[in-house]
C-alpha positions in Angstrom: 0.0 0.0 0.0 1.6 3.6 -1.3 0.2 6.2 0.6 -0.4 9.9 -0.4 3.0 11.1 -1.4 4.8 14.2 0.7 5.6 16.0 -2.2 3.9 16.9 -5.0 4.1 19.2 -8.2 2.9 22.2 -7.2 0.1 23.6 -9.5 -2.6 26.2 -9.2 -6.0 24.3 -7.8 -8.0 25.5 -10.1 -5.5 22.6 -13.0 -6.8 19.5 -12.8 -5.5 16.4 -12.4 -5.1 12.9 -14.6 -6.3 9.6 -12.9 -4.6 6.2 -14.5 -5.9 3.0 -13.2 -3.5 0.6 -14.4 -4.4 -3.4 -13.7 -1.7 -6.1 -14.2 -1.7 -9.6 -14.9 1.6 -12.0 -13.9 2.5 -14.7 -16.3 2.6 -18.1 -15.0 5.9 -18.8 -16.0 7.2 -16.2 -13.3 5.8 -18.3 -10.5 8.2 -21.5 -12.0 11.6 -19.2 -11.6 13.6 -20.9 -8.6 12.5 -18.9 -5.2 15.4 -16.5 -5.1 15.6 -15.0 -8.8 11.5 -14.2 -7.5 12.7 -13.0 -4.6 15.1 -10.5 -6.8 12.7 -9.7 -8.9 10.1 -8.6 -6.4 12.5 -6.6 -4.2 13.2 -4.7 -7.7 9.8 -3.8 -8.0 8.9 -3.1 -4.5 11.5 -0.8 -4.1 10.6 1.0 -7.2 7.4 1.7 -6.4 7.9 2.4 -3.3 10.4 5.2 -4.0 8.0 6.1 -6.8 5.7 6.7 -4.0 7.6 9.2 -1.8 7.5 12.0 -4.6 4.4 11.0 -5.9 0.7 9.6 -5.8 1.1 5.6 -6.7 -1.6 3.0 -4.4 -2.0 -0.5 -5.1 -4.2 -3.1 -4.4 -4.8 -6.8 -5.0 -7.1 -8.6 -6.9 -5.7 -12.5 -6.1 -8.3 -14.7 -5.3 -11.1 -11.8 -6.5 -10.5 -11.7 -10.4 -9.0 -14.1 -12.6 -7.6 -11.9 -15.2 -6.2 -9.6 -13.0 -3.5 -9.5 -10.1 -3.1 -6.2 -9.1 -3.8 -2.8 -9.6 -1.2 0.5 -9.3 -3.7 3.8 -9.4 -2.1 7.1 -10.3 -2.5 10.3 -9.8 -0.5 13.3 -11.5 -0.6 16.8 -12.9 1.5 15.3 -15.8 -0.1 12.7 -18.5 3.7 11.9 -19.2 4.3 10.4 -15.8 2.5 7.8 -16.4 4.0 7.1 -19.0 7.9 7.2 -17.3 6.2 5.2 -14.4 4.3 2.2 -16.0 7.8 1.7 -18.4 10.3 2.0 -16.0 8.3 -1.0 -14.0 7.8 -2.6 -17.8 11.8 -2.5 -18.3 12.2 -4.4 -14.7 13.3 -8.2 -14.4 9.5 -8.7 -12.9 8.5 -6.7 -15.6 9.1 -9.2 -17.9 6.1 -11.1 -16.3 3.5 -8.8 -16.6 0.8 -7.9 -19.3 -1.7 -5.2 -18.8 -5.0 -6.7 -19.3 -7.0 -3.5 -18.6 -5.9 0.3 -18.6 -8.1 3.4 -18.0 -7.3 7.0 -17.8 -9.4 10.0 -17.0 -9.1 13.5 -15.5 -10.9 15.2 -12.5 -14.1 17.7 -13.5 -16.3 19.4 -11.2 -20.0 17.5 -11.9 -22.1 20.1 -14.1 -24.9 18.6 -11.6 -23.8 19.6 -8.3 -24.2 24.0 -8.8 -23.3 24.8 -5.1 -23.6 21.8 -3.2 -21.5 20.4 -1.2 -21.4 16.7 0.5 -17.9 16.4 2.8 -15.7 13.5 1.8 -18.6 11.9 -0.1 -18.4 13.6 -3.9 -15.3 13.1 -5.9 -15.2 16.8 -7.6 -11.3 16.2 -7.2 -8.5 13.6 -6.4 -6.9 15.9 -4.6 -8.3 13.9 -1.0 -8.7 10.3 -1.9 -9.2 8.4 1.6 -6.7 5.4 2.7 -9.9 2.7 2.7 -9.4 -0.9 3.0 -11.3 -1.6 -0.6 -11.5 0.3 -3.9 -14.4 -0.6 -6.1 -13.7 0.2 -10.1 -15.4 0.5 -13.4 -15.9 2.0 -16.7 -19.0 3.9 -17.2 -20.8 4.9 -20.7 -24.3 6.7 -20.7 -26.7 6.2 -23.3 -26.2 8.9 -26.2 -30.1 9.6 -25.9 -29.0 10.9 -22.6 -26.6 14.0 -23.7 -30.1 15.0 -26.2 -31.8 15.4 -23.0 -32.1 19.0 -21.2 -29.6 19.9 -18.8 -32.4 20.7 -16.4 -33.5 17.1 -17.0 -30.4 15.3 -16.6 -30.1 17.4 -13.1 -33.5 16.6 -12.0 -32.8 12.7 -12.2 -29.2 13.2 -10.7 -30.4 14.7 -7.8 -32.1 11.8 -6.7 -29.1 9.9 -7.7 -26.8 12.1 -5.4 -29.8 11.3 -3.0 -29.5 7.9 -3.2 -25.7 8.3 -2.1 -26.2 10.5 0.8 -27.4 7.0 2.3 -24.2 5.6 2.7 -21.6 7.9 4.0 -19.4 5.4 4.1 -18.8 5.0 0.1 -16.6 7.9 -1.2 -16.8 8.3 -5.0 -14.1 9.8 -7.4 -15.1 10.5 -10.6 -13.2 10.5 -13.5 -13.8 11.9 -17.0 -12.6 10.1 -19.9 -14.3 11.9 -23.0 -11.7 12.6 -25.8 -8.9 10.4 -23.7 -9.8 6.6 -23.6 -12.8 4.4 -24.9 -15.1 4.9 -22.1 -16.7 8.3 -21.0 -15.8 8.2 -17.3 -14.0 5.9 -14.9 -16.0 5.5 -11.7 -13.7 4.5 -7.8 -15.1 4.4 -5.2 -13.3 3.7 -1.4 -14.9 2.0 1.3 -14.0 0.0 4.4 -17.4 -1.5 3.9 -18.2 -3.8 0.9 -21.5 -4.6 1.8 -22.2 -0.8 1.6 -21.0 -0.4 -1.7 -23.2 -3.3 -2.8 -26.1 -1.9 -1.5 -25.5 1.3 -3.0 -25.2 -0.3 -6.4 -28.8 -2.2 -6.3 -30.5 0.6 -5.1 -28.9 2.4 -8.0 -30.4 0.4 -10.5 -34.1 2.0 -9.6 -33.0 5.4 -10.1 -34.6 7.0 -13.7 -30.8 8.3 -14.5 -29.5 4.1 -14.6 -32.5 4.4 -17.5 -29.5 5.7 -19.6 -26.7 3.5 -18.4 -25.0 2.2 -21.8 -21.6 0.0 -19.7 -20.7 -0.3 -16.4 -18.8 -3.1 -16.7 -16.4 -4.7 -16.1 -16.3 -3.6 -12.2 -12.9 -4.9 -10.5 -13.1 -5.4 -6.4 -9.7 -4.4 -5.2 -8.1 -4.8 -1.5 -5.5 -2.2 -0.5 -2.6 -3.8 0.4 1.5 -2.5 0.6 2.7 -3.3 -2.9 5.1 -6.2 -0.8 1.9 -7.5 0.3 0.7 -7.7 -2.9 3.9 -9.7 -4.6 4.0 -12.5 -1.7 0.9 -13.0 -2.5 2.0 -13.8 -5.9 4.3 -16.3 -5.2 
């Protein structure tokens, strides 16, 4: 588990900021290298991110035993588009490296919702990265709306997302960061939300599906359940 960073590039608060949510796979054939070139390889990588992570926002999670075509999951956060860039090959380049194939990518970049006008829900709405919590579980996804949805009037769309923002005033304990994807990957946002509760998150997801706005849900799929976990944690797990 990386935590927030103690430095970070300084830039005005009204910039925004790119989200990268970067989910790995590990090729079998790592797990049949003798246990010491593993243990080389995963002290490479640890320390890497790790250090990564002292100048910069970098958390992962684990997804062994949850998913089976994903092991793990390095989020991002960073003024720069470029850094992911330096990041995700540096790690590429490594020994474990090597091993790894990235079955699923998504990037995005933080927007104030054109729904919320003034209001104002502490440590609930993601308007920003700039405070993401240090929860035990992160809950991921894709999301596309309907096209039908955009034709609709603004004052429309906000009606219906009222009752949607209603809906998650319930549970307090779900923290949502929204990401917007338009123009920068295939979907049009990528939805996180942090928890120490799964069971709240589920619960907010079916009670969800009865709001008019789900009406215009295109893809929310598919939705990854990741554990936070130091990124050592993570790599014993591995093997």
């Amino acid at each position: 588990m990386s935590t927030q960073p103690t430095v970070r590039n300084q830039r005005h608060v009204s910039q925004r900021e790119f989200l990268k949510y970067t989910f790995f796979k590990v090729d079998s054939q790592w797990k049949r290298l003798s246990a010491n070139k593993r243990r080389l390889t995963k002290k490479q990588v640890a320390s890497f991110v790790e250090d990564f992570a002292g100048t910069h926002f970098v958390r992962s999670y684990s997804l062994v035993g949850i998913r089976g075509d994903a092991d793990f999951l390095l989020w991002n956060i960073s003024w720069d588009l470029e850094e992911f860039q330096t990041f995700t090959s540096t790690l590429l380049k490594s020994n474990f490296g090597k091993y790894l194939t990235i079955p699923y990518s998504y990037l995005a970049i933080t927007r104030k919702s054109e729904y919320l006008g003034n209001h104002k829900h502490a440590d609930q709405e993601g308007t920003s990265a700039y405070s993401p919590e240090d929860s035990k579980y992160l809950f991921v996804y894709p999301f596309i709306k309907k096209r039908e949805w955009y034709f609709l009037s603004h004052e429309q769309r906000t009606i219906m997302m009222a009752d949607h923002f209603k809906i998650g005033h319930k549970y307090p304990s779900v923290k949502i960061h929204t990401g917007y994807s338009f123009g920068l990957d295939d979907q049009e946002f990528v939805l996180a939300f942090e928890t120490n509760e799964p069971a709240d998150f589920a619960e907010l997801v079916m009670e969800l599906r009865s709001s008019e706005a789900s009406r215009y849900t295109e893809l929310e799929t598919p939705i990854f359940t990741c554990v936070q976990l130091k990124i050592r944690e993570i790599l014993d797990l591995l093997g």
